[in-house]
N, CA, C and O atoms as CSV, one atom per row, in Angstrom:
chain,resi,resn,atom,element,x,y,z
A,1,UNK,N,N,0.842,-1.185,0.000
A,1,UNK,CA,C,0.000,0.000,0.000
A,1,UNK,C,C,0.881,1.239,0.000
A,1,UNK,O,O,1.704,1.368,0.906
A,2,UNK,N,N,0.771,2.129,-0.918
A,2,UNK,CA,C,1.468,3.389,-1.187
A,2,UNK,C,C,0.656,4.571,-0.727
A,2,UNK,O,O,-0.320,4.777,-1.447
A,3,UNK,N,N,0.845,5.642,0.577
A,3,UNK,CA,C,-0.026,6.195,1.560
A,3,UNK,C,C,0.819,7.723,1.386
A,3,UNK,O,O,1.660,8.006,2.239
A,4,UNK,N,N,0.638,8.356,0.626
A,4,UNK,CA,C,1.597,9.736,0.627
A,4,UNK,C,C,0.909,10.983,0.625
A,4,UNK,O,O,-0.189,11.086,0.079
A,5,UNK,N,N,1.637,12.230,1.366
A,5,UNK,CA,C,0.398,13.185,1.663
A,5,UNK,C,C,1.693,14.429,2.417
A,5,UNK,O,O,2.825,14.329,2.890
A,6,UNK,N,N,0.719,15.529,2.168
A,6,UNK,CA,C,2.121,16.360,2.572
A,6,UNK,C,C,1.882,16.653,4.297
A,6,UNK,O,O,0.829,16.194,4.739
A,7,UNK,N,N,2.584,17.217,5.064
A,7,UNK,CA,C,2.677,17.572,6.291
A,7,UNK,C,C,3.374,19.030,6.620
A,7,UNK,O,O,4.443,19.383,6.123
A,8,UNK,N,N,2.735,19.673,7.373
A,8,UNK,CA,C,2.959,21.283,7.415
A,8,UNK,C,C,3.690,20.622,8.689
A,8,UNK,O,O,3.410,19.512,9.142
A,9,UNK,N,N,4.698,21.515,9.199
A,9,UNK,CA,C,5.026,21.728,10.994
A,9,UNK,C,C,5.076,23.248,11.227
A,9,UNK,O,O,5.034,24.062,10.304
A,10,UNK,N,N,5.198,23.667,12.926
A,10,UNK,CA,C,4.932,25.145,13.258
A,10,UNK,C,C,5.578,25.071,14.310
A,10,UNK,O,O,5.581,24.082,15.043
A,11,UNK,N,N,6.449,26.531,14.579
A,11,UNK,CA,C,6.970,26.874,15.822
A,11,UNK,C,C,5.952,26.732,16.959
A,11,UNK,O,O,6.296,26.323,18.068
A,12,UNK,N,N,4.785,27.052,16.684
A,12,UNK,CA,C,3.795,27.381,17.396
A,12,UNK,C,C,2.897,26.575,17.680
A,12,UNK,O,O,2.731,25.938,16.640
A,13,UNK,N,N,1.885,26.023,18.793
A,13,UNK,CA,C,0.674,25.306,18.456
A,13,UNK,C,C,-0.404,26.093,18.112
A,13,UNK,O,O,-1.405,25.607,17.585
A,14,UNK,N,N,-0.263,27.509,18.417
A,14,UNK,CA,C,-0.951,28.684,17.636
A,14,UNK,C,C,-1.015,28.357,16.052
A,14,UNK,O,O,-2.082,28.050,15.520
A,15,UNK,N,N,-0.235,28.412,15.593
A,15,UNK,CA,C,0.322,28.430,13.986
A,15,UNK,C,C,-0.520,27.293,13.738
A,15,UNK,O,O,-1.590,27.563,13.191
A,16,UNK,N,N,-0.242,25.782,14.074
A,16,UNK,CA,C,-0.703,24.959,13.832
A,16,UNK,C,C,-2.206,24.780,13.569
A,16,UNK,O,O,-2.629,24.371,12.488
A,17,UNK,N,N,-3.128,25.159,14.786
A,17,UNK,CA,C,-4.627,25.321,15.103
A,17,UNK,C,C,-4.848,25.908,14.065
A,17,UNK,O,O,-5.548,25.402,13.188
A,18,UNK,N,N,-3.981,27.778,13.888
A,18,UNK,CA,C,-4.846,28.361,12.688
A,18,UNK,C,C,-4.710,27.833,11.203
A,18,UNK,O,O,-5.650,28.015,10.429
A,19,UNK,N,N,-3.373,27.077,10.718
A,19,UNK,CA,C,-3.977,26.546,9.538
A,19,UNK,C,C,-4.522,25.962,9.195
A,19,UNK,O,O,-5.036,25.857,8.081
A,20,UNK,N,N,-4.611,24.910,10.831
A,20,UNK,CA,C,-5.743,23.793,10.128
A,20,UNK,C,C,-6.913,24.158,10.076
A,20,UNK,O,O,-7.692,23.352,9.567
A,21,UNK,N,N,-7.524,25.604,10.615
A,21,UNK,CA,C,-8.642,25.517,10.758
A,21,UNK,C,C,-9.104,26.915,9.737
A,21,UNK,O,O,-10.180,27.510,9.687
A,22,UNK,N,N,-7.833,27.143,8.980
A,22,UNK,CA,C,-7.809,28.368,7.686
A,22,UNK,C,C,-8.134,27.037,6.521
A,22,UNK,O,O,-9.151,27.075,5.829
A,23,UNK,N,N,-7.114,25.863,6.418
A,23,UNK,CA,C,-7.394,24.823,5.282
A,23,UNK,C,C,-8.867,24.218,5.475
A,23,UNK,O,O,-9.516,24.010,4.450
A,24,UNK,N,N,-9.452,23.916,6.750
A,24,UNK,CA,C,-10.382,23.591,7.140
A,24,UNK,C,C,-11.887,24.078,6.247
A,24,UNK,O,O,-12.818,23.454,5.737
A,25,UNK,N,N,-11.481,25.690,6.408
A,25,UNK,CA,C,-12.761,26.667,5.729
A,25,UNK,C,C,-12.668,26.494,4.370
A,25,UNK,O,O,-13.715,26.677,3.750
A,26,UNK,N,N,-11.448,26.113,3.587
A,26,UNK,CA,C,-11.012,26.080,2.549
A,26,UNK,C,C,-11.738,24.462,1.700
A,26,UNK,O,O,-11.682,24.357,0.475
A,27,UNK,N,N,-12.229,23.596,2.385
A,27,UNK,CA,C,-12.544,22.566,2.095
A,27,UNK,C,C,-11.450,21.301,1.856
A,27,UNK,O,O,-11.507,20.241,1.232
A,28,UNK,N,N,-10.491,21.925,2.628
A,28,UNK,CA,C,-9.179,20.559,2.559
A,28,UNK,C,C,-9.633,19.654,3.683
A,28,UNK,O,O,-10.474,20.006,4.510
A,29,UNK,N,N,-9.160,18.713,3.676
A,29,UNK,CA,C,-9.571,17.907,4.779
A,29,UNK,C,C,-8.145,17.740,5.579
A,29,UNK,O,O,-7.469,16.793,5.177
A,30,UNK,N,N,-7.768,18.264,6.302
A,30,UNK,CA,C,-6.847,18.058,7.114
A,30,UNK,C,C,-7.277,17.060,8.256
A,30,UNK,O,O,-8.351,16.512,8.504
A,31,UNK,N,N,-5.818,17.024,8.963
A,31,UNK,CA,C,-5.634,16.133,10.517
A,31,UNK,C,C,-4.464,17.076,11.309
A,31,UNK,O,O,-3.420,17.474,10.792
A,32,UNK,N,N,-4.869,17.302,12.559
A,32,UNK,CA,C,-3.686,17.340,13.347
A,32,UNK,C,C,-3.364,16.370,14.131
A,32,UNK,O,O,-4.126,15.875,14.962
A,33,UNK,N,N,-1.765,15.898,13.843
A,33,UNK,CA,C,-1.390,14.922,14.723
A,33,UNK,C,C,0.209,15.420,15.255
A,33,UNK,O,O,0.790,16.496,15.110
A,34,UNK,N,N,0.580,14.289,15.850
A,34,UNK,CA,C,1.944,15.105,16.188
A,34,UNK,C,C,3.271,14.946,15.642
A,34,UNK,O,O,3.602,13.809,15.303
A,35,UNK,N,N,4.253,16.094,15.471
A,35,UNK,CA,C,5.312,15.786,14.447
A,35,UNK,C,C,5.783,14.341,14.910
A,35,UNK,O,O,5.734,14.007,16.094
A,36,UNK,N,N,6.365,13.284,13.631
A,36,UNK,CA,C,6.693,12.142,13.508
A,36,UNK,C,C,7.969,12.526,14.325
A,36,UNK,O,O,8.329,13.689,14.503
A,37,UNK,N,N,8.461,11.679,14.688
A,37,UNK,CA,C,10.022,11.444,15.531
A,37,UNK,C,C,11.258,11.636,14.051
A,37,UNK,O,O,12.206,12.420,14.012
A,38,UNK,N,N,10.918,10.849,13.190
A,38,UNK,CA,C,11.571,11.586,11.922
A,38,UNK,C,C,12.061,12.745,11.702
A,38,UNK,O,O,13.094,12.936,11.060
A,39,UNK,N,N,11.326,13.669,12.245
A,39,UNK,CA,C,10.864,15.121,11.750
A,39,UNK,C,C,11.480,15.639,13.014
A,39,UNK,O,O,12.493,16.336,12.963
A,40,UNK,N,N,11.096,15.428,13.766
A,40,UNK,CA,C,11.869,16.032,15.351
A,40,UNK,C,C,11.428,15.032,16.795
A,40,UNK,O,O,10.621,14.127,17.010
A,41,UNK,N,N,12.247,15.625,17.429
A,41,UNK,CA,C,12.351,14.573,18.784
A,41,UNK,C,C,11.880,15.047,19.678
A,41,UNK,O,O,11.772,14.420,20.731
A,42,UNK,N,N,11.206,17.027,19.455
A,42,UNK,CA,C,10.447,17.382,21.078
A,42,UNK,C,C,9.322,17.495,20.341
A,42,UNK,O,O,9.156,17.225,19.152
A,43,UNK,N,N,8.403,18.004,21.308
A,43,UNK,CA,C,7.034,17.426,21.036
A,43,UNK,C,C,6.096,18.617,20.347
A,43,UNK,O,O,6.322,19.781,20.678
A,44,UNK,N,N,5.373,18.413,19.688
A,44,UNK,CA,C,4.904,19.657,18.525
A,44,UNK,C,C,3.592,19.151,17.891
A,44,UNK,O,O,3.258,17.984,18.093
A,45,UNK,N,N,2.889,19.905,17.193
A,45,UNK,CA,C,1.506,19.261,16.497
A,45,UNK,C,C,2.248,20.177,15.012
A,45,UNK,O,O,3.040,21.110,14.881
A,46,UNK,N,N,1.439,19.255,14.059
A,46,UNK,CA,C,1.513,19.251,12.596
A,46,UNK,C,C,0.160,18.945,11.976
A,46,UNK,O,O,-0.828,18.365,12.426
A,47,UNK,N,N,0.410,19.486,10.862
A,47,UNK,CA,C,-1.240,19.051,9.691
A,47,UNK,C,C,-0.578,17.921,8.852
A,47,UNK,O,O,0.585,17.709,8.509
A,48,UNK,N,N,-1.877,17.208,8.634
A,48,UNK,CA,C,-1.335,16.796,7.347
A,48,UNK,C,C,-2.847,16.957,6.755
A,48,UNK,O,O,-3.992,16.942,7.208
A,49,UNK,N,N,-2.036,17.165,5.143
A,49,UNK,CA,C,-2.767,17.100,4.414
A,49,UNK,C,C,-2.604,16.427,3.056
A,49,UNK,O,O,-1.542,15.923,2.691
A,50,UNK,N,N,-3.682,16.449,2.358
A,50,UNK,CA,C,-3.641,15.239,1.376
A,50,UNK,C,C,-2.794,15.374,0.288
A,50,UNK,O,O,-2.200,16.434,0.484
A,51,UNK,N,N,-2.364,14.827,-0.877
A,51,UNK,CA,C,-1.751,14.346,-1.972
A,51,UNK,C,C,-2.305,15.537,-2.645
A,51,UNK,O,O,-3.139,15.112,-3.444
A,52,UNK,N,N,-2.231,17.085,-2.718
A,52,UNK,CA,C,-2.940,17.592,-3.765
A,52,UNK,C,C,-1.932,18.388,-4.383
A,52,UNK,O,O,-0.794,17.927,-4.480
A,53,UNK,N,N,-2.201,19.504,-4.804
A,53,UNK,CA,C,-1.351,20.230,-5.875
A,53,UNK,C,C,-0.504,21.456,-4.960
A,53,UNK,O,O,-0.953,22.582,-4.745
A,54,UNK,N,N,0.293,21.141,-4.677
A,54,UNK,CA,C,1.584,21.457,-3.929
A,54,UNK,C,C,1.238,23.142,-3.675
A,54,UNK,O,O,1.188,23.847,-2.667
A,55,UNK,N,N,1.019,23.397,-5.215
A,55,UNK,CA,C,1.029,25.167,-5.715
A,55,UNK,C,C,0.033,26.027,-5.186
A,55,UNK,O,O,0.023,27.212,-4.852
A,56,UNK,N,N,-0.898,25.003,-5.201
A,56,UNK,CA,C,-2.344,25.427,-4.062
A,56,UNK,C,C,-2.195,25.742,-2.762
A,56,UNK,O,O,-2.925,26.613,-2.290
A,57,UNK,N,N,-1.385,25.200,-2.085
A,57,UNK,CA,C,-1.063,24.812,-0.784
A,57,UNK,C,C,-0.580,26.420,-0.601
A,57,UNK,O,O,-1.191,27.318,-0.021
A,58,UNK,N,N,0.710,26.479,-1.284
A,58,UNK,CA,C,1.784,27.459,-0.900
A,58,UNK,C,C,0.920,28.898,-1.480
A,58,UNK,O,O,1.112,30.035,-1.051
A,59,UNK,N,N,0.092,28.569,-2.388
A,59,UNK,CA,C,-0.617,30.179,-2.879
A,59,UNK,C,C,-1.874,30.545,-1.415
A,59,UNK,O,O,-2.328,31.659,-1.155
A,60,UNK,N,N,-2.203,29.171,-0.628
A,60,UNK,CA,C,-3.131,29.695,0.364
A,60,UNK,C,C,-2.300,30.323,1.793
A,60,UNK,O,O,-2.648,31.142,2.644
A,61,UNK,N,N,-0.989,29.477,1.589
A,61,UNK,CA,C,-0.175,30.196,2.544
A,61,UNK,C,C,0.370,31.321,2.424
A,61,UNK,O,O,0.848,31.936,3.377
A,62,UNK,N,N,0.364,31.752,1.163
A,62,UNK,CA,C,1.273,33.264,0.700
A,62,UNK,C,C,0.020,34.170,0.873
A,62,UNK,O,O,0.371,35.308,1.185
A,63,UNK,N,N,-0.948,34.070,0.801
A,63,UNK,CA,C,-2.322,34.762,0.394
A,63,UNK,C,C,-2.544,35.079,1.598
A,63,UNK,O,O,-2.764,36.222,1.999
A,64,UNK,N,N,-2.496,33.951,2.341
A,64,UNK,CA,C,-3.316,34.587,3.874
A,64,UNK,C,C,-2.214,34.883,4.938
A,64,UNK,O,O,-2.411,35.181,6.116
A,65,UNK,N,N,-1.127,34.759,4.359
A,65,UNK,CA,C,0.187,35.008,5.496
A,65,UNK,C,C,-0.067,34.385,6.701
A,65,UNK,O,O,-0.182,34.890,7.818
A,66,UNK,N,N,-0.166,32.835,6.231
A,66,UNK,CA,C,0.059,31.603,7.784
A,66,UNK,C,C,1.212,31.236,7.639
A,66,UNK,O,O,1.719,30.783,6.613
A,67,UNK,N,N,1.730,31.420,8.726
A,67,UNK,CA,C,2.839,30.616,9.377
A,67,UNK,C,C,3.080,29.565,9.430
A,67,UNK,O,O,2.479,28.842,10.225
A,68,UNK,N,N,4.148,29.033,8.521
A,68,UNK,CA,C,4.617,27.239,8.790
A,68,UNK,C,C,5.982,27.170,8.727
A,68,UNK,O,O,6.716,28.015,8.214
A,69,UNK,N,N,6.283,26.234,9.213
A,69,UNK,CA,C,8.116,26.381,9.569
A,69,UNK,C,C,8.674,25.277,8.442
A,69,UNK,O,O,9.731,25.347,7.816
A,70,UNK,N,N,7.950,24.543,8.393
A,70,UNK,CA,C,8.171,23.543,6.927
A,70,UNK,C,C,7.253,22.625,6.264
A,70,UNK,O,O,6.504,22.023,7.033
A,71,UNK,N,N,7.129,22.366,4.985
A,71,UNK,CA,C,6.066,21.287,4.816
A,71,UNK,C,C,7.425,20.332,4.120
A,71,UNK,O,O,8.553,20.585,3.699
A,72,UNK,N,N,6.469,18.982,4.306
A,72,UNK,CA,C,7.306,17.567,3.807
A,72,UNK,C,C,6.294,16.985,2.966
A,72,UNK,O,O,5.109,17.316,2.956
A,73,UNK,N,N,6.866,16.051,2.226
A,73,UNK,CA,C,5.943,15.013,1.515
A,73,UNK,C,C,6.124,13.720,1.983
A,73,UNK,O,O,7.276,13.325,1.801
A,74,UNK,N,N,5.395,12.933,2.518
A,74,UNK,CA,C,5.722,11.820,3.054
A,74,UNK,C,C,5.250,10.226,2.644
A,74,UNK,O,O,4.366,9.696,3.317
A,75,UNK,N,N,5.613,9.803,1.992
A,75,UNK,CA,C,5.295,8.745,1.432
A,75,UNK,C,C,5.704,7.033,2.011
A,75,UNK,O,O,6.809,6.511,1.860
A,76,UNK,N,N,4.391,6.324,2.745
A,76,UNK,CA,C,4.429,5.095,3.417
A,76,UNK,C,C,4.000,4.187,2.163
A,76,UNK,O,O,3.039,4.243,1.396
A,77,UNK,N,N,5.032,3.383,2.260
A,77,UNK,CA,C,5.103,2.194,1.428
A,77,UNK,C,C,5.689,1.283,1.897
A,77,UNK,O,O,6.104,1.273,3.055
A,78,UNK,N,N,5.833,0.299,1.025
A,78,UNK,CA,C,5.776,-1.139,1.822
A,78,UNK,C,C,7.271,-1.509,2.302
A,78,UNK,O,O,7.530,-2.347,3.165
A,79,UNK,N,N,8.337,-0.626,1.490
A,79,UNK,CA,C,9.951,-0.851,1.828
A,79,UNK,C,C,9.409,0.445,3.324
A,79,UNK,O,O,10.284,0.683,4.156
A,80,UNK,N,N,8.790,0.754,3.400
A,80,UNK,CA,C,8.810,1.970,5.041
A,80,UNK,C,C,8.518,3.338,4.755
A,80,UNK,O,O,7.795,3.571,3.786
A,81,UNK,N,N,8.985,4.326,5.476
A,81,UNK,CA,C,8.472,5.885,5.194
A,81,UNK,C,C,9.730,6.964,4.852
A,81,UNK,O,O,10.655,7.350,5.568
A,82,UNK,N,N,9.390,7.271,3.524
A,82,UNK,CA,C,10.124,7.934,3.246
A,82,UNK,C,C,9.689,9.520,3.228
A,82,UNK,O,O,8.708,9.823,2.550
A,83,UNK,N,N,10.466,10.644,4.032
A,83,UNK,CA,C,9.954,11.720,4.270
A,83,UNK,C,C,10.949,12.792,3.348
A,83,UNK,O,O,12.148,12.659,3.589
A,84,UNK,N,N,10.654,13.653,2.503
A,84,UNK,CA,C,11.183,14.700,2.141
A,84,UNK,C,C,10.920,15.961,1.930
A,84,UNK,O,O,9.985,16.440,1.287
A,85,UNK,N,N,12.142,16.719,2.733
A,85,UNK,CA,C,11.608,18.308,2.992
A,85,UNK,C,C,10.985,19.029,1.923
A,85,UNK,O,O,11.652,18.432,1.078
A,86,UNK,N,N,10.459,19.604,1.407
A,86,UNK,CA,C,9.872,20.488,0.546
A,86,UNK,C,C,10.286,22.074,0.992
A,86,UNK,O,O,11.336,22.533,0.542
A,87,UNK,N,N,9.741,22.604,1.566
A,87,UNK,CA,C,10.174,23.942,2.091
A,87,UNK,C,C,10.067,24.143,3.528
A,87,UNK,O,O,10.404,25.216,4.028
């Protein structure tokens, strides 16, 4: 099974709440869960969101000036999880 989808992280749990709940109004279907151990080792909340068009993402973040400290693309497959930074 091939499971891939991008993931925002935030200095903030402020930051976090408001995009998910800016992508939220937007009709994305987000999740907050917490950054993977991959990603970092203290403790933090992250979005993820789905497999969509990257350009969308970053034009709702430039547009509404939300705060994210990085997004990844993360792709679970059957050799394991492969995570790569994006911005």
């Amino acid at each position: 099974m091939n499971d891939e989808y991008y993931l925002a992280t935030f200095k903030t749990t402020h930051d976090a709440l408001s995009f998910d709940k800016r992508f939220l109004s937007k009709g994305y279907k987000t999740i907050i869960i917490p950054v993977p151990r991959e990603i970092s080792h203290s403790c933090g909340l992250s979005v993820r969101l789905p497999n969509i068009d990257l350009g969308n993402i970053i034009q709702i973040i430039d547009k509404e000036d939300i705060s994210v400290e990085s997004i990844y693309l993360i792709n679970n497959n059957e050799k394991g999880k492969i995570i790569k930074r994006i911005i």
